[in-house]
N, C-alpha and C positions, 0 to 999 in steps of 0.2 A: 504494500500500500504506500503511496506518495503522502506524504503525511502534509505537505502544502495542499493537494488537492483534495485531502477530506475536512467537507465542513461539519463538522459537530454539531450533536444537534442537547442545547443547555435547558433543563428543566427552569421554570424558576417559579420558586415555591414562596405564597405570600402576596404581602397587598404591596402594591409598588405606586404608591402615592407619589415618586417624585414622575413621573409619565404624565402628571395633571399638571406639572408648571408647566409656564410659560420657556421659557427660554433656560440656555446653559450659563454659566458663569463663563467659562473657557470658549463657546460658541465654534466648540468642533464638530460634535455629534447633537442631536437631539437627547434631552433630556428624559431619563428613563433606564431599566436595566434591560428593556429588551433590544432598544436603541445601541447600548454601550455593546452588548452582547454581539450585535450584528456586525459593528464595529470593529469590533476585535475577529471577528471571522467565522464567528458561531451563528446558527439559526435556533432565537428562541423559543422555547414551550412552555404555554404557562400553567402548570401544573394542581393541583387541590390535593387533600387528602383521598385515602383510598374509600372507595364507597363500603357499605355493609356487608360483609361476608369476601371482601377483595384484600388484597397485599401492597404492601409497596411496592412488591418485584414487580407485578402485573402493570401500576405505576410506570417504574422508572426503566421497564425494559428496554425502550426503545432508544432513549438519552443515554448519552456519554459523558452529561456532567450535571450539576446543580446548583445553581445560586439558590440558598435559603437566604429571604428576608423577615420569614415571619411573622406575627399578627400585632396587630396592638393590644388583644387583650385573647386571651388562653386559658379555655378550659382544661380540668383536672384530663378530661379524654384526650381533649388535643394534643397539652403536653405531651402524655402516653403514647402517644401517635407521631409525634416530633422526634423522643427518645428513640423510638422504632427506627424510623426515617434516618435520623445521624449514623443508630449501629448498622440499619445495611449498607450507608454507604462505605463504611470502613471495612467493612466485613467484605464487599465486592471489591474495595476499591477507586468507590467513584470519586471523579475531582470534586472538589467543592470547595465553595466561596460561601461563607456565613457573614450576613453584612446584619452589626445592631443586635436585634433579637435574634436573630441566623447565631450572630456569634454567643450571645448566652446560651442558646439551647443547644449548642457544641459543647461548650465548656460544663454546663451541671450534667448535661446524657456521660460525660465521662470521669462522674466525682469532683467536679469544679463546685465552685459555688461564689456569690453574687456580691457586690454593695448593692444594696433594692433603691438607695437614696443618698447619693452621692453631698448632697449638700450636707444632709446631720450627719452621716458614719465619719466622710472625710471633711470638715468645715476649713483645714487650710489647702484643701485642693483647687487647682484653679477654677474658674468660672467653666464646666463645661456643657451648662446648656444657660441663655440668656433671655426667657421672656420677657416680653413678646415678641421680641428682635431676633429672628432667624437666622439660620447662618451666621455663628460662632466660630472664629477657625483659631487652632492654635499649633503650635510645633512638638511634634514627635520626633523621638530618636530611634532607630531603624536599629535592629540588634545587627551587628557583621556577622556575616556567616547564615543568614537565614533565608528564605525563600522569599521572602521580603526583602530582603536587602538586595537580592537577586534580579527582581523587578522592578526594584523603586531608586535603589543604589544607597549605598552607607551614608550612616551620617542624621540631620536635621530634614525632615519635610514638613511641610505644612498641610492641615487636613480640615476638613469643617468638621463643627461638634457639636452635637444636638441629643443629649441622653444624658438623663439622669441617676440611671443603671450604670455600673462596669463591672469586670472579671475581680473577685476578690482573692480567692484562691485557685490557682491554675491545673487544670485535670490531668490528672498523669496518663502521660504517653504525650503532651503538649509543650512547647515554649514560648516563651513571650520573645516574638520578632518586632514589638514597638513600645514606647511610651509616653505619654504626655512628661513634660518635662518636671512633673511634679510627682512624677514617679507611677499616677493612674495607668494599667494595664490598656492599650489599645489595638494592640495584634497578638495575635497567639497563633500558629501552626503545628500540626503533630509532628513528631519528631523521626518517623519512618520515613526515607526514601521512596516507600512504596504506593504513598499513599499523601497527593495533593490534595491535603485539609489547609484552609489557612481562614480566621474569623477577624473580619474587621471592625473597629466600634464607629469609627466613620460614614459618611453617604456617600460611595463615588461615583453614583449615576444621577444626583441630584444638581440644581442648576449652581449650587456652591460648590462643586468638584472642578477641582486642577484638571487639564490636558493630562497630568503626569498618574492620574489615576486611572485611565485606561489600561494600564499595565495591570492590572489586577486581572483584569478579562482577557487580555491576553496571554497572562501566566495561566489563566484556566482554558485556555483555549488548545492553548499548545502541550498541557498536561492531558486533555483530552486525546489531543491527535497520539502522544506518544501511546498512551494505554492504547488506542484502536489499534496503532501498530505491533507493539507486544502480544496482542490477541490473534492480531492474523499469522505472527509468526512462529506461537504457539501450535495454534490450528495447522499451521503448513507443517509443523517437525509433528505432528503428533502420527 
């Protein structure tokens, strides 16, 4: 398989409220993650949970990858259904990009756990959500050596920040590849070669995303192509 020539086709899971603005900050692509997705070279699909008496596999068989964003608000079932959803993508394999709530229901499905309220748990953390003024952006520092660093480059970036949740304790088999400069958790990825997990607490398909956040999509995209090609080359030695 020519791994340029297959376009991946990216689940995305969740309500994608930034597809309703107006316009991009960057004004590269249209704002949106099905927009960013296409973008980066994937064809998106927008996904729900499994209906009654279905699977996720039955789901997610035909996709090569996953952006989870999430809901705003999750029932006791849902969550259940979310835990489900993160362990077969590890259990298969699948790429995935957890953005916000994508990235906390990554981090507790694998023993993580939360600040619920950033403002009273950490009160000298920086401001990182501002009502009613949108689009907050502050500087993170990129871990060297991570997947992240990989796609964004070492060092200082700057990101928008809108959430009053973050990663409090980080789920083993995970490491933190960012953080606000105040030391709050804002990238985490698993720590297997095998397996393109990476959860971001930022929006990068919202109209406050850098140009430079398209790398996220396109490190899932091309994570995508390499699994497709591993599979066929599998299938061909078998």
């Amino acid at each position: 398989m020519s791994t340029s020539d297959f376009t991946p086709r990216l689940g995305i899971y969740g309500h994608d409220d930034s597809a309703d603005q107006q316009s991009r900050g960057c004004n590269l692509w249209p704002a949106g993650y099905g927009a960013s997705v296409t973008a980066a070279g994937g064809t998106p699909v927008s996904i729900g949970m499994p209906e009654s008496g279905h699977s996720w596999e039955e789901v997610l068989k035909d996709l090569d990858g996953l952006v989870f964003l999430g809901r705003p608000t999750v029932t006791p079932r849902q969550a259940a259904n979310e835990e489900r959803l993160c362990r077969w993508c590890r259990d298969h394999e699948l790429p995935f990009l957890g953005v916000d709530r994508g990235l906390h229901a990554l981090n507790v499905t694998f023993g993580g756990t939360l600040h619920v309220d950033l403002p009273r748990e950490l009160p000298n953390a920086l401001q990182h959500r501002h009502p009613p003024e949108p689009g907050v952006r502050h500087a993170i520092t990129v871990t060297s050596g991570t997947r992240l660093a990989h796609l964004y480059g070492e060092g200082e970036i700057v990101v928008n920040s809108e959430h009053t949740r973050a990663i409090n304790r980080v789920a083993r088999g995970f490491r933190v590849s960012g953080r606000a400069l105040d030391g709050v958790v804002e990238a985490i990825e698993a720590e297997t070669d095998g397996w393109f997990a990476l959860g971001v607490q930022w929006h990068p398909a919202s109209v406050t995303a850098s140009g430079l956040d398209i790398q996220l999509f396109r490190g899932l995209v091309e994570a995508c192509r390499e699994r497709a090609a591993q599979t066929t080359y599998q299938h061909a030695a078998a």
